[in-house]
C-alpha positions in Angstrom: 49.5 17.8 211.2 53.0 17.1 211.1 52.6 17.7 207.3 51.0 21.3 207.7 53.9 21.9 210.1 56.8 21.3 207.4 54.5 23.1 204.9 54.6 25.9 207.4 58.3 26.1 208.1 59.0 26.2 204.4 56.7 28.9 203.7 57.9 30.8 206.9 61.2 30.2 205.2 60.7 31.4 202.1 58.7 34.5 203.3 62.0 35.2 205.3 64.3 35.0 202.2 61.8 37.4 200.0 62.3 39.7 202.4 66.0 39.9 203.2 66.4 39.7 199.4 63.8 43.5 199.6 66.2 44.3 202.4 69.5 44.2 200.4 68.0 45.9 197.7 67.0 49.3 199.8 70.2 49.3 201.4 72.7 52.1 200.1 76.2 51.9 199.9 77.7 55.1 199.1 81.3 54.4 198.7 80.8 51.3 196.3 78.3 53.5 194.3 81.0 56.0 193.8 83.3 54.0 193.1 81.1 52.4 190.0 80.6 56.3 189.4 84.3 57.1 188.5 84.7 53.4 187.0 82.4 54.5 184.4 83.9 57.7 182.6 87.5 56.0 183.4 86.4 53.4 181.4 85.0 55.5 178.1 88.6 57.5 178.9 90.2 54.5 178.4 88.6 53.6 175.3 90.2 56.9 173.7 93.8 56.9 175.4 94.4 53.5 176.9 98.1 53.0 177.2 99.2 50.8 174.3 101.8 47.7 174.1 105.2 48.4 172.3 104.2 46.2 169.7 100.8 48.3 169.2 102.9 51.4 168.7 105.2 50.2 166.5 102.3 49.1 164.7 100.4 51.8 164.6 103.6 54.4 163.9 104.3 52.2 161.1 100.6 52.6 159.6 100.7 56.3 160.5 104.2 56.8 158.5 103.0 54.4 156.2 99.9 56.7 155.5 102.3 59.8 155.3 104.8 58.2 152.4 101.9 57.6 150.5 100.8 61.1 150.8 104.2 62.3 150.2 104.6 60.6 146.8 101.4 61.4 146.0 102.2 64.9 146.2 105.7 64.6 144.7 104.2 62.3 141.7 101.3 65.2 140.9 104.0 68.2 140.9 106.2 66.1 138.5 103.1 65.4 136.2 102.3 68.9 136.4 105.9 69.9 135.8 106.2 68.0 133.0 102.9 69.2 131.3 104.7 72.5 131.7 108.0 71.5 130.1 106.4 70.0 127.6 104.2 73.0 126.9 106.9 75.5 126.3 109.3 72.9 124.3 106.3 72.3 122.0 104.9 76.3 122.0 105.6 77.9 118.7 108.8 80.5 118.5 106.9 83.3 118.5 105.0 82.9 121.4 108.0 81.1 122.9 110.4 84.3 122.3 106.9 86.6 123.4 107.3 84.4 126.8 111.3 84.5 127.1 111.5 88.5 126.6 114.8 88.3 129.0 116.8 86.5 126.3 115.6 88.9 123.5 116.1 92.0 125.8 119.9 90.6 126.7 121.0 89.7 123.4 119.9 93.6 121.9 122.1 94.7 124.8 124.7 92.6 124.1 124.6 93.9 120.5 124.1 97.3 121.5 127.5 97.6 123.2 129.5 95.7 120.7 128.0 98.0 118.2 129.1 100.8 120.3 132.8 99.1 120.7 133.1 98.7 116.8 132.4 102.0 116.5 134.5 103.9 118.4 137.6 101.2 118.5 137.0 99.1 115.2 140.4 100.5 113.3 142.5 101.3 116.8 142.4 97.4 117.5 141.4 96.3 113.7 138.1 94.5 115.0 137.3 92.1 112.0 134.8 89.9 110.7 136.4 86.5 110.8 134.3 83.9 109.9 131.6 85.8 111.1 132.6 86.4 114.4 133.7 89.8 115.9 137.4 89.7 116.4 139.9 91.3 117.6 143.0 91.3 116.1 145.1 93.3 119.0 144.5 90.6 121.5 144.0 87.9 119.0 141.1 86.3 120.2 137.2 86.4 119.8 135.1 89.5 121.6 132.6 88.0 123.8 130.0 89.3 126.5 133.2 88.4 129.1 135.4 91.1 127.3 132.8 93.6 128.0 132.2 92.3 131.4 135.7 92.8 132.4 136.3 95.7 131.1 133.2 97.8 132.3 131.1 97.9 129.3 128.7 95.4 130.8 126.6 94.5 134.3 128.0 91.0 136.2 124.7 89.7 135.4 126.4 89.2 131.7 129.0 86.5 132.8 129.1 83.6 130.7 126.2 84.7 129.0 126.6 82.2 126.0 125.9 84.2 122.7 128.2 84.7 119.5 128.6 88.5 118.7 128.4 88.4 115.2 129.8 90.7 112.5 128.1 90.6 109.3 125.4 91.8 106.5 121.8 91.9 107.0 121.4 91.0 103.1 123.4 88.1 104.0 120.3 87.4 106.9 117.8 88.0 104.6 118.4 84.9 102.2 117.5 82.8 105.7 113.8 84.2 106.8 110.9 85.8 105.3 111.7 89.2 107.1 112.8 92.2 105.3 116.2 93.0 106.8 118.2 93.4 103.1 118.7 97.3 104.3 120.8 96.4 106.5 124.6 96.9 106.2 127.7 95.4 107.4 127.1 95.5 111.1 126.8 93.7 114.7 124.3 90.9 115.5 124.4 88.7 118.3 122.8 85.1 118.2 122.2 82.0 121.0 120.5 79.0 120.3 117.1 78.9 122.3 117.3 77.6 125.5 114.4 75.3 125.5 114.1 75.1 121.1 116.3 73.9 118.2 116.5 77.2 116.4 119.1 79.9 116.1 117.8 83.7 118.0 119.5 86.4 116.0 119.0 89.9 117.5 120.3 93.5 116.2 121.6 96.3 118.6 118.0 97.7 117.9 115.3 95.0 117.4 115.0 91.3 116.9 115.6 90.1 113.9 115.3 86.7 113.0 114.8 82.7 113.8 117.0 80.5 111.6 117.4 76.8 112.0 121.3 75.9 113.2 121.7 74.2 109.5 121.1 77.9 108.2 123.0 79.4 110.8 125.8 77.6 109.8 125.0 77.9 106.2 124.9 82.3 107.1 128.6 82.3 108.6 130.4 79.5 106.2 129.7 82.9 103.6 132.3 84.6 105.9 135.1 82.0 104.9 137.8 83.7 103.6 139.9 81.1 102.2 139.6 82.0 98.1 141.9 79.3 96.7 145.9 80.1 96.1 147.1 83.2 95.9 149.1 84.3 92.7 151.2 87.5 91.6 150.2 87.9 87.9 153.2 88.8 85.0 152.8 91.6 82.2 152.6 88.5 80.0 149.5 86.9 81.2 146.3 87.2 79.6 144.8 88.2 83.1 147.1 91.0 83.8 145.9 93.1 81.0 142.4 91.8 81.0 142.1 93.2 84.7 143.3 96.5 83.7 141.1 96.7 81.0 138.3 96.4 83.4 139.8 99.2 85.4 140.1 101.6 82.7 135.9 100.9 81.6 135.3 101.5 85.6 137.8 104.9 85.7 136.2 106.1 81.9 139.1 106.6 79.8 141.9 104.3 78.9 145.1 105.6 79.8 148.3 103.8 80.1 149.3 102.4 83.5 152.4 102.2 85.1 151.9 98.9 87.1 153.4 98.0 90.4 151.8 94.4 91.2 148.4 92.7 90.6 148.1 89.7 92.8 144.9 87.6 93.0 142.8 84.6 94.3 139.9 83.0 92.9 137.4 85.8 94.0 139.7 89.1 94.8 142.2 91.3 93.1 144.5 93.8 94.6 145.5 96.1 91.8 148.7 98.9 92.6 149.1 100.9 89.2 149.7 104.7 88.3 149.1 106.8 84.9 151.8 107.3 82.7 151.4 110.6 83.3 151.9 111.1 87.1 153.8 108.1 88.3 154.0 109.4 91.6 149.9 109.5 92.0 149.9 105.5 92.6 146.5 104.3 93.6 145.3 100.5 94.7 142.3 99.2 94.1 140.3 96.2 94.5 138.5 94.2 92.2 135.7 90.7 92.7 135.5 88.3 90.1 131.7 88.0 89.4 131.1 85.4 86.9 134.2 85.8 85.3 133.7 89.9 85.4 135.7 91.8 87.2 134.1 94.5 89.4 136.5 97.6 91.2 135.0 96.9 94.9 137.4 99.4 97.0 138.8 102.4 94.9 140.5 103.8 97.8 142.6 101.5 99.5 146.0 103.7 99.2 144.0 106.7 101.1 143.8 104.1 104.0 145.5 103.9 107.2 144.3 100.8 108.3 144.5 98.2 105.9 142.7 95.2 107.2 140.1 96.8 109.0 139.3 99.1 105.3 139.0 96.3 103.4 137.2 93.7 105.9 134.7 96.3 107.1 133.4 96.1 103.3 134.5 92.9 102.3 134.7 90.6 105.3 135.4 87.0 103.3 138.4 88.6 101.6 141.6 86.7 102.3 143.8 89.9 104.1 146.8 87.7 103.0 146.5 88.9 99.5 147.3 92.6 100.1 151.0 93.8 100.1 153.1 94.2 103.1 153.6 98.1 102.1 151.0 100.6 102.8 150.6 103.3 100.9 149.3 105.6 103.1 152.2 106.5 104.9 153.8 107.4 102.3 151.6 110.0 100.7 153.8 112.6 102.3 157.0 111.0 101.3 156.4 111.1 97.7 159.1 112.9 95.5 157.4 115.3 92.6 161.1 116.6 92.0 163.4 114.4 90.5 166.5 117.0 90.1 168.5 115.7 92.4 168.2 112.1 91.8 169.1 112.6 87.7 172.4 115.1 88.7 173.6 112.4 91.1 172.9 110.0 87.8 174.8 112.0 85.6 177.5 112.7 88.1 178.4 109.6 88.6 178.1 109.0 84.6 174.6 106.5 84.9 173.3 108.5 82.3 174.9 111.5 79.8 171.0 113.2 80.0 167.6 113.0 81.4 166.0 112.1 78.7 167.5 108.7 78.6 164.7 108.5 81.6 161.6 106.2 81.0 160.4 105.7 84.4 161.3 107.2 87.8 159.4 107.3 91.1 160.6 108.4 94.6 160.4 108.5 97.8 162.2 110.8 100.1 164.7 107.7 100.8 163.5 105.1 98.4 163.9 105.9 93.7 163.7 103.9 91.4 164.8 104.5 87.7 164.3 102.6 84.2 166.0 103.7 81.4 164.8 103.2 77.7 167.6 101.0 77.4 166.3 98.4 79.7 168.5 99.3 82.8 167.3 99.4 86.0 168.8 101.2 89.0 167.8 101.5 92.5 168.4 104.6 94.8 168.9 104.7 98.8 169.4 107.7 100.8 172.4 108.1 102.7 172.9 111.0 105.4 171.9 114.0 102.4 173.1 112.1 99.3 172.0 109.6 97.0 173.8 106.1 96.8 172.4 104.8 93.3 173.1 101.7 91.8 172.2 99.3 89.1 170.1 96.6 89.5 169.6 93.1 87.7 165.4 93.3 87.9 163.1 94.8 89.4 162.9 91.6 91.8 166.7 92.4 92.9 165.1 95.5 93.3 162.0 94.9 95.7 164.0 92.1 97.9 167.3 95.1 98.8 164.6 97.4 100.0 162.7 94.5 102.0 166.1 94.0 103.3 166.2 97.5 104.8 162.4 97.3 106.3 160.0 94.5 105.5 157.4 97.4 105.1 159.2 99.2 102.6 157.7 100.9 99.6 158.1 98.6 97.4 155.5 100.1 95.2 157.6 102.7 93.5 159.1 99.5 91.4 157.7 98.8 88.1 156.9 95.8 87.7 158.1 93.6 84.3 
């Protein structure tokens, strides 16, 4: 009994704890249900955007700059690959296409040349623009023309400054020997040239089309030509060999073979400078010069005493020749000084008892303030102008002769002395 009784209890017991366990389970708590509600979605919230330690965002700034460098250089590494390709590309392109490609350089150098041809033109003998060594120069200012001169002075855009090219002065024949292109029509005239801005070779442009490619070597080969240094220059004696072997050469070129009256033949290695008249009209002098071609002599310029300009006559046909070899006199000035009456010059002679007649005259040539007279006897005698009246006096040679009028004018003509 007492058994059953404790077996009782403990069911009664455990019937009693089943059901308060039922109990708790129904009951509803609303505030502790909504608070597990908003814990919830706070906590997936906080998953995304939980607030980080210092040390977590240094961290993860460093990973995220980090990540950007890398991205950065990646970049930067892929535009210098792909800049390179392209440098490479153009300095390896052929000149052709390169030139095709680089119009701006072609189109600048023709205009460049255009306006220098333009300028040559109209001002080549005003400021005796020259060929020296190739190069345009100007010999009023004494210094090289270049895009700058034009620049400054209006003849070209801004755009122009500094624009590195040489303006060139010079035969297309002399172009020709360097390329395949036929350009040997061409006559002393204006090129420009640069060296290719991304290539080895020489651009040489005309004021009307391009013209050529030409490696530097050739390009300093081309204006070496325009050297005008010929060796010493010499003033040749009656009693050389030379002297009458040039004036043979001049009376095959003129078709007869008169006698000459010679003032001076002077000459370098290459060019001759001959100042002579005919025996017949002493007063029609004439100066001509000659090139030595394989030991032949060649009349180049027939017409040098009809020329105003000297150096800009003789180096717009012959640009290497040395202008050092021609006189200091020009005989163009001069042409309406010349004397074709001598009557006043031989009654002063006789006057003063030079001579007893005229015909003791073998050579006499005049200027309005300059005569000169050789008699047959060999005496010389040199004639100055003074107020209206002739001051005539004898002189040792016709050295004495030359360096009394030099002392008057360094210009002086000289040429109406025959030389001996």
């Amino acid at each position: 009994m007492i058994i059953l009784n404790k077996i009782f209890k403990i069911f009664s017991t455990f019937i009693m704890l089943v059901a308060g366990m039922t109990a708790c389970q129904n009951t509803t708590h609303p505030p502790f249900t909504q608070k597990q509600k908003q814990t919830e979605p706070q906590i997936i919230i906080e998953e995304e955007s939980t607030p980080q330690t210092n040390e977590q965002q240094q961290t993860q700034q460093k990973d995220e700059h980090h990540e950007q460098t890398e991205q950065q250089t990646e970049q930067q590494t892929t535009q210098k690959i792909t800049e390179s390709n392209t440098t490479e590309k153009t300095k390896s392109a052929p000149f052709l296409y390169w030139g095709e490609s680089n119009a701006q350089y072609w189109e600048k150098l023709q205009k460049v040349a255009e306006t220098a041809q333009l300028f040559y033109n109209d001002n080549g003998s005003r400021f005796t623009l020259l060929s020296k060594g190739g190069k345009l120069y100007n010999s009023s200012t004494a210094y090289y023309v270049t895009t700058n001169y034009f620049v400054n002075n209006g003849l070209l855009e801004k755009d122009f400054t500094d624009f590195d090219c040489d303006i060139l002065l010079l035969k297309g024949s002399d172009i020709a020997e360097y390329t395949d292109i036929d350009i040997s029509h061409m006559d002393m005239g204006i090129f420009t040239a640069m060296k290719q801005p991304s290539g080895n070779k020489m651009m040489i442009c005309s004021p009307t089309e391009k013209v050529a490619s030409i490696s530097e070597e050739n390009y300093k080969k081309l204006l070496k030509k325009y050297q005008n240094y010929h060796g010493a220059i010499h003033i040749l004696s009656p009693q050389m060999d030379e002297y009458e072997r040039i004036l043979n050469f001049i009376r095959v070129y003129e078709g007869n073979y008169d006698k000459y009256y010679v003032r001076d033949i002077r000459l370098d290695s290459k060019y001759a400078v001959v100042t002579f008249s005919s025996q017949n009209s002493a007063n029609n002098i004439k100066q001509y010069v000659l090139v030595n071609k394989d030991n032949f002599w060649e009349v180049a310029i027939n017409d040098l005493h009809k020329q105003s300009n000297l150096h800009y006559a003789v180096n717009s046909v012959l640009p290497d020749f040395n202008l050092n070899l021609l006189p200091s006199y020009n005989i163009f000035f001069y042409k309406n000084d010349m004397k074709v009456d001598f009557s006043d010059i031989l009654r002063n002679m006789i006057y003063h008892e030079l001579i007893e007649q005229q015909s003791q005259v073998q050579y006499i040539c005049s200027t309005t303030n300059y005569c000169y007279i050789v008699l047959y006897g060999g005496d010389r005698y040199l004639g100055k102008k003074l107020n209206d009246d002739w001051d005539i006096r004898k002189v040792k040679s016709a050295i004495d002769a030359v360096d009394s009028m030099k002392l008057d004018n360094q210009n002086a003509p000289t040429f109406i002395v025959l030389d001996e």
